[in-house]
KOLGUFI-638712 format. One record per atom (N, C-alpha, C): residue number from 1; z, x, y. Coordinates in steps of 0.2 Angstrom, whole numbers, plus 5000, padded with zeros to 4 digits. Each point is the difference from the previous one (the first is absolute). Example, Ala and Ser with C-alpha at 12.3 -4.5 7.8 and 13.67 -1.06 7.14 Angstrom:
KOLGUFI-638712
k:up:east:north
1:5039:5066:4972
1:5000:4996:5006
1:5000:5004:5006
2:4996:4998:5005
2:5001:5004:5006
2:5003:4996:5005
end
This chain:
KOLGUFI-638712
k:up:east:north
1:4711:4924:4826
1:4995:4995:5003
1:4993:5003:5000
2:4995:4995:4999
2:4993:5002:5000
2:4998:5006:5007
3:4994:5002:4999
3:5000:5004:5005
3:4995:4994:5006
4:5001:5000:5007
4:4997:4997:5004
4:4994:5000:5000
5:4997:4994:5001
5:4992:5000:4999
5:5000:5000:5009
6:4995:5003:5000
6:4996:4998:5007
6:4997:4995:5001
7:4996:4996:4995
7:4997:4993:5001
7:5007:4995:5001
8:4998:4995:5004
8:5004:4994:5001
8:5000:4996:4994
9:5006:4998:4995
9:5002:4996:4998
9:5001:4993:5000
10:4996:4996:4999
10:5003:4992:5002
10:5001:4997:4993
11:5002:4995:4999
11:5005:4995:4992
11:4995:4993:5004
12:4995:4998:4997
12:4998:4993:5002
12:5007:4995:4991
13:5001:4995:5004
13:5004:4996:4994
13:4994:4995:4998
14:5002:4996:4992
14:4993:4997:4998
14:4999:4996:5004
15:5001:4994:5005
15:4997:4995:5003
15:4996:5005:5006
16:5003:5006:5003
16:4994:5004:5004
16:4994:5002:4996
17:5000:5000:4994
17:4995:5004:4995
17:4995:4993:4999
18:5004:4996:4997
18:4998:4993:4999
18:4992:4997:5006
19:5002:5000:5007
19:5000:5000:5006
19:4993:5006:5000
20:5001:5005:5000
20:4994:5005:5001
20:4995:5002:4994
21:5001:4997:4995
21:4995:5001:4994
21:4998:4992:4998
22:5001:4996:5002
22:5000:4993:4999
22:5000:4998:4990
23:5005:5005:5000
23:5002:4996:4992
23:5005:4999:4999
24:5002:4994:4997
24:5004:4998:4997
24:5008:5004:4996
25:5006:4997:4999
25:5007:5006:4998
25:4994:5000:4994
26:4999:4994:4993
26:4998:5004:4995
26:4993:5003:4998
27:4997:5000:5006
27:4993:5006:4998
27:5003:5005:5003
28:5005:5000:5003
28:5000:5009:5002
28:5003:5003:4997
29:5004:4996:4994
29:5005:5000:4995
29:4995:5004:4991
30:4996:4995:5002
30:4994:5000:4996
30:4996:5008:4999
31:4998:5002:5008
31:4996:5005:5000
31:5005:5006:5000
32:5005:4999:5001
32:5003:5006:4998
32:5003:5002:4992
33:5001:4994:4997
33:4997:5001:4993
33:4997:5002:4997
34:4993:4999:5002
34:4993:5002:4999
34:4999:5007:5003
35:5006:5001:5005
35:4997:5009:5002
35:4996:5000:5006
36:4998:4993:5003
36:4995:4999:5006
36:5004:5000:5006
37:5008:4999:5003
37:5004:5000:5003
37:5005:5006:5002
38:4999:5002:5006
38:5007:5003:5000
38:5006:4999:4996
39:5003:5003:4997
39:5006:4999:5000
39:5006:4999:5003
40:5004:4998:5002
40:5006:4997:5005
40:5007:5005:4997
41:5000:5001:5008
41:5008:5006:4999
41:5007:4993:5000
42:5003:5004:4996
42:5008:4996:5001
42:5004:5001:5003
43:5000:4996:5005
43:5005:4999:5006
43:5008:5000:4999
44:5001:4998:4993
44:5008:4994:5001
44:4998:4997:4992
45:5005:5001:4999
45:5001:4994:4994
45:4996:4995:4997
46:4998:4997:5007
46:4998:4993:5000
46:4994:4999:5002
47:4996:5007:5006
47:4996:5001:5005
47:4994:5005:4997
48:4996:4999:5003
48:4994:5005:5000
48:4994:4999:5007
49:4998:5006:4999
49:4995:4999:5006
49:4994:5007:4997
50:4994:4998:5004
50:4995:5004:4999
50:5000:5006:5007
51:4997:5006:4998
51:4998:5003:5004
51:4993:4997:5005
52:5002:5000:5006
52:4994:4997:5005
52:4993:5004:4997
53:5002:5008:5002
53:4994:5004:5000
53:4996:4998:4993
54:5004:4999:4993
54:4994:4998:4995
54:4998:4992:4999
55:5002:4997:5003
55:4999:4993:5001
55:4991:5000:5005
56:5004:5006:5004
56:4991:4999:5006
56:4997:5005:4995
57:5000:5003:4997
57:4996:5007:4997
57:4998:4993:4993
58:5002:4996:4998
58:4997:4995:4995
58:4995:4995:5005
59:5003:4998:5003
59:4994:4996:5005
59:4995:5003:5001
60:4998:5006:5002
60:4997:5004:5003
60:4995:5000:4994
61:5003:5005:4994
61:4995:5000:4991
61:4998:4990:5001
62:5002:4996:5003
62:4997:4993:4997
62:4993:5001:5006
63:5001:4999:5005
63:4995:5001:5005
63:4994:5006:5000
64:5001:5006:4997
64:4994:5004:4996
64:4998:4997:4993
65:5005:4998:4999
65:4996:4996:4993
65:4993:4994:5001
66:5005:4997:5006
66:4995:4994:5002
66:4994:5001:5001
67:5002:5006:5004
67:4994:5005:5006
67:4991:5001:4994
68:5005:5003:4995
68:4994:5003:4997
68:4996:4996:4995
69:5004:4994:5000
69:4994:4995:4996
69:4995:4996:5001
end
């Protein structure tokens, strides 16, 4: 087993992700194609979810980016 992290780990699922970055399944589908998106852990066969922490850590780069134009 991995070794324990100290940070808090959270799994947002895509309708949470969907919900806090207001894009759409196929633009996040999209930008992680393109390399601009988290990539999404696998859950399950059938499931995936993102890690919270880089979900905010991309919002955050959106919001410095805004900042400095």
């Amino acid at each position: 087993m991995a070794k324990a992290n100290h940070e808090r780990l959270s799994i947002l699922r895509r309708k949470q992700v969907e919900q806090r970055t207001g894009l759409s399944r196929s633009s996040i589908y999209l930008h992680i194609k393109n390399g601009l998106f988290p990539k999404p852990v696998s859950l399950g066969p059938r499931a995936v979810g993102w890690l919270e922490n880089e979900i905010n850590a991309w919002l955050a780069e959106k919001l410095e980016a805004r900042n400095k134009a």
